[in-house]
PDB file of N, CA, C and O in Angstrom, chain B, residues numbered from 101:
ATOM      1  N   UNK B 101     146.324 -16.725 127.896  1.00  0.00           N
ATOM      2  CA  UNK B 101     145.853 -15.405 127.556  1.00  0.00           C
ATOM      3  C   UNK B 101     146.761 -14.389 128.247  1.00  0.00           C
ATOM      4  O   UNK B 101     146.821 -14.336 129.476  1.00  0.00           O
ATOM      5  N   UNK B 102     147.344 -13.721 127.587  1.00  0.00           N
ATOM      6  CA  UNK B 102     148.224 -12.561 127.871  1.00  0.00           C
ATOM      7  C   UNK B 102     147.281 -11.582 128.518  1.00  0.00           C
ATOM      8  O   UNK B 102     146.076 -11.820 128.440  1.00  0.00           O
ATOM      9  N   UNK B 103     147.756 -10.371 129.229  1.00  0.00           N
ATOM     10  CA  UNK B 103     147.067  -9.609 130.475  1.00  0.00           C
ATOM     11  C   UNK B 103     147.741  -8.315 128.852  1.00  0.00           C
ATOM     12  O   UNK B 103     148.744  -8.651 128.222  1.00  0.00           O
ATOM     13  N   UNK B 104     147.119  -7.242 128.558  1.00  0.00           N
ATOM     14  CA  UNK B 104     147.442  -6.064 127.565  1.00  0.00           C
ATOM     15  C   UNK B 104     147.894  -4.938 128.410  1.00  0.00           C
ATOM     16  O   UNK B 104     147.220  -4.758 129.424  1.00  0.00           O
ATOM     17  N   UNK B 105     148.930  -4.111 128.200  1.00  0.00           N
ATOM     18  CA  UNK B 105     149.144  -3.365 128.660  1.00  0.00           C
ATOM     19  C   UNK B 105     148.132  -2.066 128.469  1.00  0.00           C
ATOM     20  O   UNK B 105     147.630  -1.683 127.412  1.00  0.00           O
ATOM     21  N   UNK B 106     147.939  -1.369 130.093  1.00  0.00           N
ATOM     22  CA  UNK B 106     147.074   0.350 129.825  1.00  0.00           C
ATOM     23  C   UNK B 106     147.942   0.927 129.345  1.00  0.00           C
ATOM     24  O   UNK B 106     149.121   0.586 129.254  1.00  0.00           O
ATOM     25  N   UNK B 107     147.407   1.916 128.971  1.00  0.00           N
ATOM     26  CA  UNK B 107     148.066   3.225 128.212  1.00  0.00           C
ATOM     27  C   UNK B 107     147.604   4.534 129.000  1.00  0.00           C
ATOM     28  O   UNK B 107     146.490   5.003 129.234  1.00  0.00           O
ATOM     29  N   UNK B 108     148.936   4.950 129.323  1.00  0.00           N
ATOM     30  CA  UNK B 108     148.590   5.631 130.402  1.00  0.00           C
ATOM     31  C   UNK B 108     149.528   7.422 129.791  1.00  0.00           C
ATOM     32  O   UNK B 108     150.669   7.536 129.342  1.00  0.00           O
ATOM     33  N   UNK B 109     148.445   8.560 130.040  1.00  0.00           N
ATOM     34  CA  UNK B 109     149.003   9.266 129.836  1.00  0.00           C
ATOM     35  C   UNK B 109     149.525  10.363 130.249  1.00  0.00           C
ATOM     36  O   UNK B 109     148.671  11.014 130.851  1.00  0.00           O
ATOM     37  N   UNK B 110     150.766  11.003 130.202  1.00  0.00           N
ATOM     38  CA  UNK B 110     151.505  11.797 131.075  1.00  0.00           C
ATOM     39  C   UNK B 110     151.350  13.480 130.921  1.00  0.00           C
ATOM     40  O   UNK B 110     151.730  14.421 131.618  1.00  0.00           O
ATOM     41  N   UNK B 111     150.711  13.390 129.843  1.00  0.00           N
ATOM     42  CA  UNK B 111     150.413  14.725 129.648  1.00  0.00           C
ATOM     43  C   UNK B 111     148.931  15.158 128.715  1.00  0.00           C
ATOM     44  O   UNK B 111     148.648  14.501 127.713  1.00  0.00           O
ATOM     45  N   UNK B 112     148.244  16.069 129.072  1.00  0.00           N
ATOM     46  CA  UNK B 112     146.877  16.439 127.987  1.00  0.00           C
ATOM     47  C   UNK B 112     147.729  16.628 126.449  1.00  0.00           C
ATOM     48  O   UNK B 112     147.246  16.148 125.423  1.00  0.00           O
ATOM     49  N   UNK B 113     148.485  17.062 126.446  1.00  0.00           N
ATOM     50  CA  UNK B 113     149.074  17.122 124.935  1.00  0.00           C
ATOM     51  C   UNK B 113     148.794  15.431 124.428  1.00  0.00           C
ATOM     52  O   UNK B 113     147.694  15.030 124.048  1.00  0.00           O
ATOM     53  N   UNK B 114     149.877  14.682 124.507  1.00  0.00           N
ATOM     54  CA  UNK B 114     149.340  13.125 124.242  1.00  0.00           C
ATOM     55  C   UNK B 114     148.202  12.244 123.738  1.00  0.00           C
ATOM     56  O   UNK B 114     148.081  11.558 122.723  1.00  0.00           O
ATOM     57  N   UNK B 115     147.147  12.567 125.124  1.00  0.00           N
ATOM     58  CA  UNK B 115     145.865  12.158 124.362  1.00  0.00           C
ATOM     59  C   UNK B 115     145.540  12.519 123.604  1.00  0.00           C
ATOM     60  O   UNK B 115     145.778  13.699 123.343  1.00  0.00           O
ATOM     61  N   UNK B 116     144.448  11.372 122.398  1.00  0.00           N
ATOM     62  CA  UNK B 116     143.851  11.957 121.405  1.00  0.00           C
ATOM     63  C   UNK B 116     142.453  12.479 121.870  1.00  0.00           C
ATOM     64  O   UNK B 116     141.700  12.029 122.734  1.00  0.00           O
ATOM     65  N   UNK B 117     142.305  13.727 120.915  1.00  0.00           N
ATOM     66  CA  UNK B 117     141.220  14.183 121.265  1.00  0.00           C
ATOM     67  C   UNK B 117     139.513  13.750 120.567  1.00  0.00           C
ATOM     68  O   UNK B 117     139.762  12.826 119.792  1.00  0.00           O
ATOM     69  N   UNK B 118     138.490  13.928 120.538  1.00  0.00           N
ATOM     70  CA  UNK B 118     137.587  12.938 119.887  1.00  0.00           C
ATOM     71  C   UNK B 118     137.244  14.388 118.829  1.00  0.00           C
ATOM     72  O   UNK B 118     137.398  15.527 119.271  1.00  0.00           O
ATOM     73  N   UNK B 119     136.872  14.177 117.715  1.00  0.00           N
ATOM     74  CA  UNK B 119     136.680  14.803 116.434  1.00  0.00           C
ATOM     75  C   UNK B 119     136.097  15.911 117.161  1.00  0.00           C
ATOM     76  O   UNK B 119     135.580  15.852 118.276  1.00  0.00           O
ATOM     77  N   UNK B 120     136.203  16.726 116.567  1.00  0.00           N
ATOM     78  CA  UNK B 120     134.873  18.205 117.120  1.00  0.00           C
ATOM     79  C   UNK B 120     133.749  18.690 115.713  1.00  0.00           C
ATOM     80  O   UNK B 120     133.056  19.707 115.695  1.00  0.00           O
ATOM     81  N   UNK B 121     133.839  17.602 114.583  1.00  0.00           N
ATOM     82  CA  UNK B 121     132.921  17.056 113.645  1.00  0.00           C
ATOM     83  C   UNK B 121     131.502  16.470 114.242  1.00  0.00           C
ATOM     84  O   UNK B 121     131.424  15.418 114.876  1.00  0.00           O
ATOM     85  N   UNK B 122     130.152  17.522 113.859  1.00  0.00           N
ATOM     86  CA  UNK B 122     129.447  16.502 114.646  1.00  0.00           C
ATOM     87  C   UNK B 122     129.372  15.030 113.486  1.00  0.00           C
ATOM     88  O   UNK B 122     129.814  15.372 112.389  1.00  0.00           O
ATOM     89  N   UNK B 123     129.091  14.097 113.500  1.00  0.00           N
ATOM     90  CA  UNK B 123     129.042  12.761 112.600  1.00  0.00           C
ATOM     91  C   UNK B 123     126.909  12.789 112.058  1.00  0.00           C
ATOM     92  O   UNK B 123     125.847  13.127 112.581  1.00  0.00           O
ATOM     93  N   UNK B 124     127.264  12.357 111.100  1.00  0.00           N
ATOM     94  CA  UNK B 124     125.874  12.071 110.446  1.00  0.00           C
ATOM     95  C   UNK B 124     125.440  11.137 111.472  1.00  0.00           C
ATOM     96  O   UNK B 124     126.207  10.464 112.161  1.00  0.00           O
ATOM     97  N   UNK B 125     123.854  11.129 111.556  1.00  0.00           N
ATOM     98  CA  UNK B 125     123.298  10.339 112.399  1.00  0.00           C
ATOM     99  C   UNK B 125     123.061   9.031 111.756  1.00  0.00           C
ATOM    100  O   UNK B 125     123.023   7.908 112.259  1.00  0.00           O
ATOM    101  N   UNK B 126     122.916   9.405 110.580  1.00  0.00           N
ATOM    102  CA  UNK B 126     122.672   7.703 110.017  1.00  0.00           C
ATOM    103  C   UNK B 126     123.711   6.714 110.202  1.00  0.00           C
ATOM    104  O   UNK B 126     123.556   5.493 110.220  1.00  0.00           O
ATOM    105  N   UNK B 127     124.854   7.406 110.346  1.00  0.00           N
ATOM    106  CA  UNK B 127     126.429   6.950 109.995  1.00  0.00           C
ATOM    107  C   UNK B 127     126.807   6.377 111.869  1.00  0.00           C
ATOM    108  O   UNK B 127     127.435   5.334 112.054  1.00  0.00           O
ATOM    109  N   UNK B 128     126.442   7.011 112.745  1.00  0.00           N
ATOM    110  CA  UNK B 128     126.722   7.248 114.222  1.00  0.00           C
ATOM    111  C   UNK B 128     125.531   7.515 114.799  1.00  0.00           C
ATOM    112  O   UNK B 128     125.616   8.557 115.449  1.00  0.00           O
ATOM    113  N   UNK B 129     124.069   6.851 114.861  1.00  0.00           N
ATOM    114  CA  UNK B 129     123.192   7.184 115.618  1.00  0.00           C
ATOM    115  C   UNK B 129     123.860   7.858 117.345  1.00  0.00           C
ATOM    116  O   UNK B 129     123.582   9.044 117.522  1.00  0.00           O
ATOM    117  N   UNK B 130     124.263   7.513 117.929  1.00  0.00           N
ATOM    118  CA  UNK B 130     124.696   8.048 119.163  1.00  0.00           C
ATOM    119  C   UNK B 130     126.193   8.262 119.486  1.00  0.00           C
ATOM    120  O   UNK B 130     126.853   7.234 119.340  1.00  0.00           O
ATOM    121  N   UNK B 131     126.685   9.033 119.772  1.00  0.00           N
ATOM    122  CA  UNK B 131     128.025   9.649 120.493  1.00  0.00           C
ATOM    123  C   UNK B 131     128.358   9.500 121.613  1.00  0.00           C
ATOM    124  O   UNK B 131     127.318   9.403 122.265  1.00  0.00           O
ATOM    125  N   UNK B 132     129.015   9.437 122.108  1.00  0.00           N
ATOM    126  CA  UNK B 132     129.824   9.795 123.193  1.00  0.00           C
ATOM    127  C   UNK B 132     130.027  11.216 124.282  1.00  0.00           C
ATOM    128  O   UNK B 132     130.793  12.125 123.962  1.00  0.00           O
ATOM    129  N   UNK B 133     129.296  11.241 125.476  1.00  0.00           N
ATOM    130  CA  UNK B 133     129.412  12.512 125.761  1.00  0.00           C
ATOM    131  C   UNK B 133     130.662  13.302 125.853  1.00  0.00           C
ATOM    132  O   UNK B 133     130.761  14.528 125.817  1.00  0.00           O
ATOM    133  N   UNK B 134     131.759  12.272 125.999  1.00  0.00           N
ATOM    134  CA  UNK B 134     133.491  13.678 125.450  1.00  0.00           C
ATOM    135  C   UNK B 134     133.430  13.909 124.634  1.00  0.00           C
ATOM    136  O   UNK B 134     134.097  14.907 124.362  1.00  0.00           O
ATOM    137  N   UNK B 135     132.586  13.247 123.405  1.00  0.00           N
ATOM    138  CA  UNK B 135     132.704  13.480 121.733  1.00  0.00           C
ATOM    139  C   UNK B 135     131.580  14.831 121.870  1.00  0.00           C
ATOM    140  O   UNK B 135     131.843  15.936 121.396  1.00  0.00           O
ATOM    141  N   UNK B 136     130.464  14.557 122.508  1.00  0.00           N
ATOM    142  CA  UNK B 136     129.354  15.948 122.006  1.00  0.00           C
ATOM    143  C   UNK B 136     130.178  17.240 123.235  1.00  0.00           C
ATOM    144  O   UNK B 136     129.941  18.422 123.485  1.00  0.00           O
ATOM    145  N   UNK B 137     130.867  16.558 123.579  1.00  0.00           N
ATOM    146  CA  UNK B 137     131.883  17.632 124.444  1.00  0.00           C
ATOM    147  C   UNK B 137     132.650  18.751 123.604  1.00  0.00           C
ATOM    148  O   UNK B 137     132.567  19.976 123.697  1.00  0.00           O
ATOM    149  N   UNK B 138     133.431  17.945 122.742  1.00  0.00           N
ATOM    150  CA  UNK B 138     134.556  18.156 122.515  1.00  0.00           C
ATOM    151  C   UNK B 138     133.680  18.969 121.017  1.00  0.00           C
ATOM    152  O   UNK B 138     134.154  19.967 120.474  1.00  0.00           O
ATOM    153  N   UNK B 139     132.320  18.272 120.535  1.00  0.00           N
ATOM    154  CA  UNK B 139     131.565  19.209 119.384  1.00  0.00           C
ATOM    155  C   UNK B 139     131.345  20.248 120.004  1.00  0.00           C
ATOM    156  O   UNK B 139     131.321  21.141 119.157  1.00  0.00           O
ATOM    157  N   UNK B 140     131.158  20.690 121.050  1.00  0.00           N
ATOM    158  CA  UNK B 140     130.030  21.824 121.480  1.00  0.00           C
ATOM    159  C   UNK B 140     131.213  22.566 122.133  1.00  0.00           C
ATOM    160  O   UNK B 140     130.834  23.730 122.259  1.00  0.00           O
ATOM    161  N   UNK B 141     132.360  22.450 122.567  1.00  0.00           N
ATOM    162  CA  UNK B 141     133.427  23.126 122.735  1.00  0.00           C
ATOM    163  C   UNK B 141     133.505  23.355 123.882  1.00  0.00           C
ATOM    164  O   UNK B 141     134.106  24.412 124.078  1.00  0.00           O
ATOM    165  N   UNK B 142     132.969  22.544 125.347  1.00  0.00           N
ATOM    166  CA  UNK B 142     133.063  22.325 126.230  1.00  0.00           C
ATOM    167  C   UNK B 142     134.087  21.669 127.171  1.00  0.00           C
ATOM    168  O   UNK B 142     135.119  21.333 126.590  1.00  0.00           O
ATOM    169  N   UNK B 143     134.054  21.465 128.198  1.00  0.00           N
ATOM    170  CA  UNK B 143     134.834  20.858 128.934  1.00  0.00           C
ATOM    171  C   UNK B 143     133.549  19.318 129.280  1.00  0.00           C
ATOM    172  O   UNK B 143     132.325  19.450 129.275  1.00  0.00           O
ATOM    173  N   UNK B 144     134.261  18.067 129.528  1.00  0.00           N
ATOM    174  CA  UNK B 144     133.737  17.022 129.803  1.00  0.00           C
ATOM    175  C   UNK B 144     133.120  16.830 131.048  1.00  0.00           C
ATOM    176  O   UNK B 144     132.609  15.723 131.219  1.00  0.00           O
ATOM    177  N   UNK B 145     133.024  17.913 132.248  1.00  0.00           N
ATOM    178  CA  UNK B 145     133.126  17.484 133.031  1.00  0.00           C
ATOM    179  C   UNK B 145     131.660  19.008 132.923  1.00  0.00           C
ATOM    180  O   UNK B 145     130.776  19.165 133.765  1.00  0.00           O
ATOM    181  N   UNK B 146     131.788  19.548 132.133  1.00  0.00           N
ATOM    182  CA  UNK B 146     130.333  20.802 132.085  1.00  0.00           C
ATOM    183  C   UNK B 146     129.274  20.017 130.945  1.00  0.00           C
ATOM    184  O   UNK B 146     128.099  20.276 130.688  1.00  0.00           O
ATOM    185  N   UNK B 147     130.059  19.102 130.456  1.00  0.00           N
ATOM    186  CA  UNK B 147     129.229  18.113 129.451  1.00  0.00           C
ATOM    187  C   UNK B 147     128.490  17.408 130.176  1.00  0.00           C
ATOM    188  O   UNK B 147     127.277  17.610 130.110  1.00  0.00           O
ATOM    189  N   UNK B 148     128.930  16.538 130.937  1.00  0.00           N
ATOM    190  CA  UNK B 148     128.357  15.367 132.405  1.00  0.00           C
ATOM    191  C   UNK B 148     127.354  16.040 132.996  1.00  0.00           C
ATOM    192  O   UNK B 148     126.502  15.294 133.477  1.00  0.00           O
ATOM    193  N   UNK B 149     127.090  17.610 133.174  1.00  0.00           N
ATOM    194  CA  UNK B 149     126.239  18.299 134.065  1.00  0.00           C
ATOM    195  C   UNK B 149     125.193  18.552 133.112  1.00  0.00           C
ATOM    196  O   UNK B 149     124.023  18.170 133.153  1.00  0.00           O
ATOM    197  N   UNK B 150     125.813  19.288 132.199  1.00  0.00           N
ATOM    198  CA  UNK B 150     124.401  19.317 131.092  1.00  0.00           C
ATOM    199  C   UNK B 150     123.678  17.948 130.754  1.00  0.00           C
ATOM    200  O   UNK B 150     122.449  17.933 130.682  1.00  0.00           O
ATOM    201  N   UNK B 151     124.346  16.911 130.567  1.00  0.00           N
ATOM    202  CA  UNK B 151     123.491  15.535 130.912  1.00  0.00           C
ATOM    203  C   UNK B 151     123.007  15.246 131.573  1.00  0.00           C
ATOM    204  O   UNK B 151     122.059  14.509 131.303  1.00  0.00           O
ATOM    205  N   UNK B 152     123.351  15.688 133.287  1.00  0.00           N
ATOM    206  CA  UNK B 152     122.859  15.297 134.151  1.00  0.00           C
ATOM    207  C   UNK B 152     121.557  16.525 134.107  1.00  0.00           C
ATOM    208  O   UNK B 152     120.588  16.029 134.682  1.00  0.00           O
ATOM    209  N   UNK B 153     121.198  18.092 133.566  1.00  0.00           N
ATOM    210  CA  UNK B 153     120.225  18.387 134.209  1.00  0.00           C
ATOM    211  C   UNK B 153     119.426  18.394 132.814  1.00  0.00           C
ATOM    212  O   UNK B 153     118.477  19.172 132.715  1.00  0.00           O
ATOM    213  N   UNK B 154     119.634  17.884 132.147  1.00  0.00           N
ATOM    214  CA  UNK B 154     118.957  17.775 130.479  1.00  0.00           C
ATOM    215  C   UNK B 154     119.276  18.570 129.406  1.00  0.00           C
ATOM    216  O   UNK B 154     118.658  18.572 128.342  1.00  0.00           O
ATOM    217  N   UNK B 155     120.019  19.094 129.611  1.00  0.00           N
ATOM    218  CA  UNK B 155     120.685  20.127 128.566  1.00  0.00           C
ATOM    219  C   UNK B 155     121.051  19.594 127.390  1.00  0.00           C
ATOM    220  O   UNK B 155     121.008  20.157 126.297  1.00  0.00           O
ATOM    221  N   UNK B 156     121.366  18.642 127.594  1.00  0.00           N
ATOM    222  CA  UNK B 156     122.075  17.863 126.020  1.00  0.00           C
ATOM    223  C   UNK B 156     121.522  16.362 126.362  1.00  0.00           C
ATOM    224  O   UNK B 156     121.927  15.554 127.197  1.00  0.00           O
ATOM    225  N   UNK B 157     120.565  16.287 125.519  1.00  0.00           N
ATOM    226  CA  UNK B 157     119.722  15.161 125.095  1.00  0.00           C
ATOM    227  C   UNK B 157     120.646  13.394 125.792  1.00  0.00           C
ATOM    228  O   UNK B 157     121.766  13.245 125.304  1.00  0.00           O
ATOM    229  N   UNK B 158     120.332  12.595 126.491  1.00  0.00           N
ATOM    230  CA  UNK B 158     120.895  11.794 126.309  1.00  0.00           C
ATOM    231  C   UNK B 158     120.310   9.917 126.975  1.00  0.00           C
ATOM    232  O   UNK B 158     119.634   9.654 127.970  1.00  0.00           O
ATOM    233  N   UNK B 159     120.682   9.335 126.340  1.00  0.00           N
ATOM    234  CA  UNK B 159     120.596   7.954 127.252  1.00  0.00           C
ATOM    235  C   UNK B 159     121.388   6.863 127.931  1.00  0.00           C
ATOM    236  O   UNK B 159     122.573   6.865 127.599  1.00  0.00           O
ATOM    237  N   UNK B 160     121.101   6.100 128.643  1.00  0.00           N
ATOM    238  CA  UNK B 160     121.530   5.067 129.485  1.00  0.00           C
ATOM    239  C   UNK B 160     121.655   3.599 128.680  1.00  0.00           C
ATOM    240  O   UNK B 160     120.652   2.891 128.589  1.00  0.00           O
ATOM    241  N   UNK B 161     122.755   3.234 128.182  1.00  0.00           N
ATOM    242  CA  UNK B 161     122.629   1.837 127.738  1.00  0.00           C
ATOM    243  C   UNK B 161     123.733   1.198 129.158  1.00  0.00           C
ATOM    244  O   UNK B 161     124.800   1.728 129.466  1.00  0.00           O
ATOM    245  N   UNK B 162     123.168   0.045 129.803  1.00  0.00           N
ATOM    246  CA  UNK B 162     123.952  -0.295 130.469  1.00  0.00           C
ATOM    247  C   UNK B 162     124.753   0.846 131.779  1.00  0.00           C
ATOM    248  O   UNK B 162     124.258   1.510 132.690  1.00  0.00           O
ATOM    249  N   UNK B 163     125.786   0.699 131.436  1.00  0.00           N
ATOM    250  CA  UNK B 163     126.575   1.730 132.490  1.00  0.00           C
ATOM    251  C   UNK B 163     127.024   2.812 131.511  1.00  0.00           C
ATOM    252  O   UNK B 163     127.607   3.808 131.941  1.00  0.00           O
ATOM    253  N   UNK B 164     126.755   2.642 130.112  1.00  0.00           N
ATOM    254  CA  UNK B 164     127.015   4.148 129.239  1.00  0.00           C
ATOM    255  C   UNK B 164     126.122   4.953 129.307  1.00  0.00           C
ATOM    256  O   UNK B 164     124.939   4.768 129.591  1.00  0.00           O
ATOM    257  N   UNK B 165     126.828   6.170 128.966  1.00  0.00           N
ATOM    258  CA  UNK B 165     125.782   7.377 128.887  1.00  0.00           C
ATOM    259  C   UNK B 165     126.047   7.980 127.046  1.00  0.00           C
ATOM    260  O   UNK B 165     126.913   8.755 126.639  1.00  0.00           O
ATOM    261  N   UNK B 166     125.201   7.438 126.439  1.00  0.00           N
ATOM    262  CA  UNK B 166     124.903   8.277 124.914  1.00  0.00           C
ATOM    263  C   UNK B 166     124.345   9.373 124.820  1.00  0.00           C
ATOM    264  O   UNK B 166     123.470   9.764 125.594  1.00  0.00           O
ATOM    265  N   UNK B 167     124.954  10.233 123.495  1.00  0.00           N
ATOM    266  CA  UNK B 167     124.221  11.266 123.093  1.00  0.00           C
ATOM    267  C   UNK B 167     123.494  11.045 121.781  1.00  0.00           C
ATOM    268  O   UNK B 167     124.369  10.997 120.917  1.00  0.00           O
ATOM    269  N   UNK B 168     122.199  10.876 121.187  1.00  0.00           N
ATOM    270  CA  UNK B 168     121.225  10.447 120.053  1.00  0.00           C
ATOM    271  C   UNK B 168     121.944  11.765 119.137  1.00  0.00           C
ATOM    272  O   UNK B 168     121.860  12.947 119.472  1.00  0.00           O
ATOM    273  N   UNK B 169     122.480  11.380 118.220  1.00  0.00           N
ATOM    274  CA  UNK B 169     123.430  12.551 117.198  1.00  0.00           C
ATOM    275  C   UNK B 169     122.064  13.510 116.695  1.00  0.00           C
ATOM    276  O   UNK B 169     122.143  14.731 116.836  1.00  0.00           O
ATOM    277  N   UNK B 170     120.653  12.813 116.030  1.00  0.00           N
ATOM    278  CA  UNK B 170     120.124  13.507 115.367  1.00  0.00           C
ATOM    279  C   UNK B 170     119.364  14.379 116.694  1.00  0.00           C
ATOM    280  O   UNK B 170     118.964  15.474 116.298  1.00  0.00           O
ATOM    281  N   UNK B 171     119.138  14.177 117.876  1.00  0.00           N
ATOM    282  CA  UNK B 171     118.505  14.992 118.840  1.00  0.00           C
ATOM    283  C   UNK B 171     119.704  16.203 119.008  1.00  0.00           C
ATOM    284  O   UNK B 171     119.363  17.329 119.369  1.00  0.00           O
ATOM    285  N   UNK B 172     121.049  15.899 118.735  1.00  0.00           N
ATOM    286  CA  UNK B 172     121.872  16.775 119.227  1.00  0.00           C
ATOM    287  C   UNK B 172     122.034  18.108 118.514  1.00  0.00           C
ATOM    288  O   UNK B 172     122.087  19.267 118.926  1.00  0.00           O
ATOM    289  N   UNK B 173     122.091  17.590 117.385  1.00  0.00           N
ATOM    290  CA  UNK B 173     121.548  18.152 115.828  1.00  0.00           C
ATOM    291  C   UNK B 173     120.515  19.052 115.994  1.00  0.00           C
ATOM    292  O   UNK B 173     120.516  20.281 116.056  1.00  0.00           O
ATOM    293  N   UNK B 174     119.567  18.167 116.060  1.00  0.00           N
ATOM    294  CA  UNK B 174     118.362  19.399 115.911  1.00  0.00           C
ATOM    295  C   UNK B 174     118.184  20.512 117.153  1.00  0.00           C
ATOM    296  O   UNK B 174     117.634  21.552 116.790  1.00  0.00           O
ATOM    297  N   UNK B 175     118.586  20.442 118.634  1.00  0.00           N
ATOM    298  CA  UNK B 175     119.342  20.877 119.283  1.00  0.00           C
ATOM    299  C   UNK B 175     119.729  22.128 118.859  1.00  0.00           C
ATOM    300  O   UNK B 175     119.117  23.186 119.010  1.00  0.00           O
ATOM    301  N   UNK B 176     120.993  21.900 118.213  1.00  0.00           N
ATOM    302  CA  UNK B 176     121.607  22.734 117.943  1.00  0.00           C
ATOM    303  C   UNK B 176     121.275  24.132 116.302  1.00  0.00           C
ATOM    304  O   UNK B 176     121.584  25.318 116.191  1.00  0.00           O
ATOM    305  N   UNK B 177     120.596  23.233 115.421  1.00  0.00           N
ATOM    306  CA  UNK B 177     120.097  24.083 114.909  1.00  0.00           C
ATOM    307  C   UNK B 177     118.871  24.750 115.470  1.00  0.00           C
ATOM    308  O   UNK B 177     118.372  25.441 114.582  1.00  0.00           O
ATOM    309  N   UNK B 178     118.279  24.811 116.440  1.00  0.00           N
ATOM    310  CA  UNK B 178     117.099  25.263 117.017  1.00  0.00           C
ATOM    311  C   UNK B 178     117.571  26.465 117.218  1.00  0.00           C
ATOM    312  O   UNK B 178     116.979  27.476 116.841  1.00  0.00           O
ATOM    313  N   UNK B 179     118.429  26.470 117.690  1.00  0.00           N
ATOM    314  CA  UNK B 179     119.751  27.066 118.694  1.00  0.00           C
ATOM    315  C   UNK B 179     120.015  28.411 117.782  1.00  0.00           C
ATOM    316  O   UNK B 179     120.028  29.606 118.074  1.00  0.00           O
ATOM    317  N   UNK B 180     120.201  27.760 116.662  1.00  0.00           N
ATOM    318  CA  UNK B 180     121.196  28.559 115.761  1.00  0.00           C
ATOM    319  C   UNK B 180     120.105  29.498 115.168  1.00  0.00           C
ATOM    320  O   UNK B 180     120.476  30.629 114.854  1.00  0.00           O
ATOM    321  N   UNK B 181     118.557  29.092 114.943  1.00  0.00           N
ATOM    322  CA  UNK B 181     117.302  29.705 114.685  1.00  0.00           C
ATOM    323  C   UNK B 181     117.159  30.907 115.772  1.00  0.00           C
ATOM    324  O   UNK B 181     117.172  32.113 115.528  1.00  0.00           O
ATOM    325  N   UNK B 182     117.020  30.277 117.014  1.00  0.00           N
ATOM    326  CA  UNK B 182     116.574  31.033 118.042  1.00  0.00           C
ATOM    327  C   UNK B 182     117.339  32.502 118.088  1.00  0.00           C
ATOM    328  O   UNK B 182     116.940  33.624 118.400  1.00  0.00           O
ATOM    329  N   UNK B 183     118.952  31.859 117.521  1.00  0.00           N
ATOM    330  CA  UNK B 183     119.722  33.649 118.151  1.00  0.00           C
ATOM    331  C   UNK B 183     119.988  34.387 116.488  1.00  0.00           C
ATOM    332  O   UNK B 183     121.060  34.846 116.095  1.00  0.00           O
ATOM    333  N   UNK B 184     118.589  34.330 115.641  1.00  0.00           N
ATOM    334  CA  UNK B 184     118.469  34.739 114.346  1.00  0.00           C
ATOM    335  C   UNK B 184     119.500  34.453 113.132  1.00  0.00           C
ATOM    336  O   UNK B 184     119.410  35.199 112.157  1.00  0.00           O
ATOM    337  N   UNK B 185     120.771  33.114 113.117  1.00  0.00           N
ATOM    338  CA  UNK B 185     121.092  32.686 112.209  1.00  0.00           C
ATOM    339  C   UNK B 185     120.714  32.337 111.172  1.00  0.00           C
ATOM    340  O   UNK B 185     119.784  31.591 111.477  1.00  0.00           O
ATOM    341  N   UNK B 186     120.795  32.353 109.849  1.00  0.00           N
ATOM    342  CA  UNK B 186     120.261  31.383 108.954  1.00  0.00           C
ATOM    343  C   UNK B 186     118.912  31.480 108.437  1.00  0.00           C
ATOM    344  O   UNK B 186     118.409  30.798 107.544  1.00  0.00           O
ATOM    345  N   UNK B 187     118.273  32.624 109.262  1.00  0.00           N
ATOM    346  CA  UNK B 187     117.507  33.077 108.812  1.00  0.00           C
ATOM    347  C   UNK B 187     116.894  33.862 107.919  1.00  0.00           C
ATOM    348  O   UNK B 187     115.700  33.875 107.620  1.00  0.00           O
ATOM    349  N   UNK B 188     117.986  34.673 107.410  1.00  0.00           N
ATOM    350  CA  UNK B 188     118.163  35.789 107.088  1.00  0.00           C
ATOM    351  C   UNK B 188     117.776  37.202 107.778  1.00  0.00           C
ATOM    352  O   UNK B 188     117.658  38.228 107.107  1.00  0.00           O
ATOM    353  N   UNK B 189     117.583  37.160 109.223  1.00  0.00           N
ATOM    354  CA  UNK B 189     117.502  38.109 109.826  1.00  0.00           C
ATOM    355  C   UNK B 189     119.051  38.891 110.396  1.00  0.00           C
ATOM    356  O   UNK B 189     119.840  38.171 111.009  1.00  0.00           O
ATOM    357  N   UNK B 190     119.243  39.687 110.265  1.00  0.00           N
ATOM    358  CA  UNK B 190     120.476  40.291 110.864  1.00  0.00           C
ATOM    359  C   UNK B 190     120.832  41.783 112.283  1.00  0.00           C
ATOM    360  O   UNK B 190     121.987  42.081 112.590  1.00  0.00           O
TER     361      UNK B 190
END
């Protein structure tokens, strides 16, 4: 068994970044918190905190930390209600 080389990167340009699409929940029940990061237009590391104080919905499988897409979702359209979007209020 061969040992695989890391991939290691030298610059933020380089890496790929994770979609900023949120994904259907049926399709992706749960995300990735750099992924609901990188949706919500955050930094990963203000993502980790909002997980950590409940801000953005999430669970524990193992040593991962998920985000439930359709909690993130509704989340966010709450969101979009609350500051009179879509409502037709203006």
């Amino acid at each position: 068994m061969t040992k695989r080389a890391r991939k290691t990167w030298h610059s933020e340009e380089q890496r790929p970044r994770p979609s900023r699409k949120l994904p259907d929940h049926r399709d992706h029940p749960t995300i990735s918190v750099e992924r609901a990061a990188a949706i919500l237009g955050v930094s990963r590391g203000v993502a980790y905190d909002a997980v950590r104080n409940g801000t953005i919905p999430s669970l524990r499988v193992g040593r991962r930390l998920l985000v439930p897409t359709a909690r993130l979702t509704s989340l966010l359209a709450a969101d979009t209600v609350a500051f009179g979007e879509g409502t037709g209020q203006e």
